[in-house]
Structure formats: structure tokens, C-alpha cells
N, C-alpha and C positions, 0 to 999 in steps of 0.2 A: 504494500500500500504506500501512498506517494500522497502525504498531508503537509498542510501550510499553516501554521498557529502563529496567533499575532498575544505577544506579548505583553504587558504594559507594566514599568516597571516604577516607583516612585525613585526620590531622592536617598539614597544611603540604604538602599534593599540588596535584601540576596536571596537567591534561590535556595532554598531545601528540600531534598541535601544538595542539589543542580541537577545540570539535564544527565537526562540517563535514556538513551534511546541507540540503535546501533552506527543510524549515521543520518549526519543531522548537518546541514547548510544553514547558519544564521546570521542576517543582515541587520545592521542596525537601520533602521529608517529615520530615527527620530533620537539626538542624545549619547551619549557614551555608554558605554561599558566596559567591565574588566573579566574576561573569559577566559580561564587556566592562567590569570594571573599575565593575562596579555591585556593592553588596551586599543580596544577597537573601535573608531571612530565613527560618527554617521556618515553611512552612504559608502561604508564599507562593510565584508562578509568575510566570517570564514568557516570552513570546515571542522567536525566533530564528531571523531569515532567513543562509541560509547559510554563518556562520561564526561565532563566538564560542568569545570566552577563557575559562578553567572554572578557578578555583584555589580552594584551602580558607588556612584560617590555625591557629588554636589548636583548632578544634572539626572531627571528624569528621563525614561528611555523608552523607545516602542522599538520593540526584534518583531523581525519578520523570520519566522523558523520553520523551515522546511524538512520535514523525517521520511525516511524509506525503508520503511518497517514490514516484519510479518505480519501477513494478514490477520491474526489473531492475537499482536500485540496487543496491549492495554494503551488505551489513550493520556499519552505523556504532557497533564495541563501541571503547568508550573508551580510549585506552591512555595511562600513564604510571605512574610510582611509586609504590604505593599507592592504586590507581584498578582497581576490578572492574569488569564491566558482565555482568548476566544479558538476552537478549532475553524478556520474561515472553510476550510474545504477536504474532501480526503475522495481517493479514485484509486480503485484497482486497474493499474498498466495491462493494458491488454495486448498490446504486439508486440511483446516479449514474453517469453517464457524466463521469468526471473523466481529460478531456483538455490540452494542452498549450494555451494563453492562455485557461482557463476560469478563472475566477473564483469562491469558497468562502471561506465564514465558519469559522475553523479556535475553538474556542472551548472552554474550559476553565471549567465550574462544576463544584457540589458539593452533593448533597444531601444534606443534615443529619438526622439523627434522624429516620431511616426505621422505622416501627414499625408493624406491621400488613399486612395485605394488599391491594395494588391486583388492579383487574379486570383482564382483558385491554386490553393499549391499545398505539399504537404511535410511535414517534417519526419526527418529518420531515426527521430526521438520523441517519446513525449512527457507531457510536463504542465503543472501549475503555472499561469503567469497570475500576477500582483501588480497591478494599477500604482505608480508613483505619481501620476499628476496629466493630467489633461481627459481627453475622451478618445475610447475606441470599442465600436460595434464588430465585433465576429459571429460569422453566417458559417452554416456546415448544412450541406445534406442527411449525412448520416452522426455526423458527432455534433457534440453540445453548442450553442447558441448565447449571447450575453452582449449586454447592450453597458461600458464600462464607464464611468462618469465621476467616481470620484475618487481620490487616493483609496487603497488599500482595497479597491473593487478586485475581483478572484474568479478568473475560469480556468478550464482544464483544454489543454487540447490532445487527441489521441493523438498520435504524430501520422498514423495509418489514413485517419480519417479529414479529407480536401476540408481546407478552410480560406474564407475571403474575408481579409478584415480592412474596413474603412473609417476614419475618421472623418468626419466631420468638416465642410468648406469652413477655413478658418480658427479649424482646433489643428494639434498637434495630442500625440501620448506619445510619454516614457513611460514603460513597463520593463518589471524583473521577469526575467523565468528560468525556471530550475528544469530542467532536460533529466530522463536517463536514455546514454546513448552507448550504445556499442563502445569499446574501447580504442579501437582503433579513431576513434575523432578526436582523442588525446590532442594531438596538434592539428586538427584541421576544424575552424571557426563555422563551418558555412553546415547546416542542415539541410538545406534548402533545396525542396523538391517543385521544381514550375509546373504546372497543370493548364492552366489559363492563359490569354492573352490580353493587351490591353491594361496590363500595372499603370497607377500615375502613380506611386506610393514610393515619397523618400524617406528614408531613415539614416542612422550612425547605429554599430553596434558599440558594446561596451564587454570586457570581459571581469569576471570577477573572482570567481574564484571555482575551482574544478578537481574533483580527486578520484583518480581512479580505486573502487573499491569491491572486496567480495564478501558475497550473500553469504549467511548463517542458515 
């Protein structure tokens, strides 16, 4: 399973006992924090096998935390003083067969200043995206639909199943998304499968942070 929980942490909180999930991608969207005793700024992310310490200092924080867990984990909501957790989304990956010593590229970009409409097209991964700031409408025949409008807005896309996403004359979206993709995409940026014709749709990508990992 492939879940995104948004966080919210007060001034001088800490997680109890912290996260404990197998492998876990988290962004700070909003605020600082200090994760295994590293500090990680807003609008940066990093990767977390199994366990890690979560604590704030002078500034309040929103994590954007993405898990890729057994289907039959417990759902991993944050607890301590001052520490909310909402689960925004959770999807069982369907075009992979991700079983226990399999091997995946768990991987965190962003793309920037999406304006205009793509054609039909499909990815070689799939994935939560997370709305950072503007609007964008995604259309699928056969996979999920969502109409995105405000920070921290949350759809899924299969990577299998075509999607056409448009913003808006006159808006732009940044969005995050967390991918799982075959391994061998390690060093190759691009998913991108064309389908359609007639793209007006520009954007910038962003890379973030990426760790190859295997299943339990």
C-alpha cells in the first residue's frame, strides 16, 4: 500500500516514540524539523527506513509523509504533544506485482509551473501527487479523476492507466509526487509515456529525493 499523511506538528513537539513504518519519504511543506537528529528545512525531503526521531524547536511544522507499507500494516498516525496526523489518501499499486525481496525505486520529484494542457499519456510508475499551490484538473478513462484547487489537494495516479491533466487559462500548479518505479530509473528522470497529441502544457521538473529499496 502507497499512503500520504499530513502531519501537523506544534512548537517544541516530538513524536512518540517516532515514525516506525518500513519506508517512508517525508517533506517538510511548512516549518523545520529535526529527523534522526538531522535538520531539514521547508520545501525539503528525505528518506526513512524503519525508524526515525521527529522533533520541532521554535517553529511549527506541517510533513507531508508518504509510506509503502504491507497491505495489512497498521495505520502509522503520529502520536505525541502537539503532533496531529490526517491519512489524506492510501491505494493499493496495481501494475506491479510488489512482493517481499522485490526490489523499487521509491522516488520523490516535483513539477513546477504546470500551465496548460497535456494529451493523454501514461506513467511507468505510479504514485500519490500532493497539490503545493495553484490548480490542476486530471481526467482518466479508466483511472481516478480530481479536480485540484488548493495546497495539500491529493490524487492517485495508476501509472498503467492514460491521464490528461489541465490547468486552468491563467493558473499554473506545483505538485509533489512520490512514484514507485522499477529500478533501473535510478538515473533516468523522465516516466513519460505520450499517448495523445496536441500538448500546450509547460512545466520544470524538480528532483528530491529517491532511494532504491526492498520489500519485506
Amino acid at each position: 500500500m502507497l499512503k500520504l499523511f499530513h502531519d501537523t506538528l506544534e512548537t517544541e513537539s516530538e513524536v512518540i516514540p517516532g515514525v516506525e513504518t518500513q519506508h517512508s519519504i517525508i517533506y517538510v511543506f511548512k516549518g523545520r524539523v529535526d529527523i534522526n537528529s538531522q535538520a531539514v528545512e521547508e520545501g525539503t525531503a528525505v528518506y526513512v527506513g524503519d525508524f526515525a526521531t521527529v522533533k520541532t524547536g521554535k517553529t511549527a511544522t506541517t510533513l507531508w509523509r508518504w509510506e509503502l507499507v504491507p497491505e495489512n500494516d497498521p495505520i502509522h498516525l503520529l502520536k505525541g504533544k502537539g503532533v496531529k496526523t490526517v491519512l489524506k489518501l492510501s491505494r493499493k499499486i496495481k501494475m506491479f506485482e510488489l512482493v517481499p525481496t522485490s526490489r523499487w525505486l521509491f522516488r520523490l520529484d516535483g513539477i513546477i509551473n504546470h500551465e496548460g494542457a497535456t494529451s493523454f499519456h501514461s506513467h511507468l510508475g505510479s504514485g500519490i501527487r500532493c497539490l503545493v499551490e495553484g490548480q490542476i484538473r486530471v481526467f482518466s478513462n479508466k483511472g481516478e479523476c480530481s479536480d485540484n484547487t488548493k495546497p495539500g489537494d491529493t490524487w492517485y495516479e495508476e501509472g498503467a492507466y492514460p491521464v490528461a491533466s489541465t490547468s486552468d487559462p491563467g493558473n499554473k500548479a506545483t505538485f509533489l509526487r512520490v512514484m514507485i518505479l522499477p529500478p533501473e530509473f535510478e538515473d533516468n528522470p523522465n516516466t513519460l509515456v505520450i499517448i495523445g497529441k496536441n500538448s500546450t502544457a509547460k512545466s520544470q521538473r524538480k528532483d528530491y529525493v529517491q532511494k532504491i529499496i526492498t520489500l519485506r
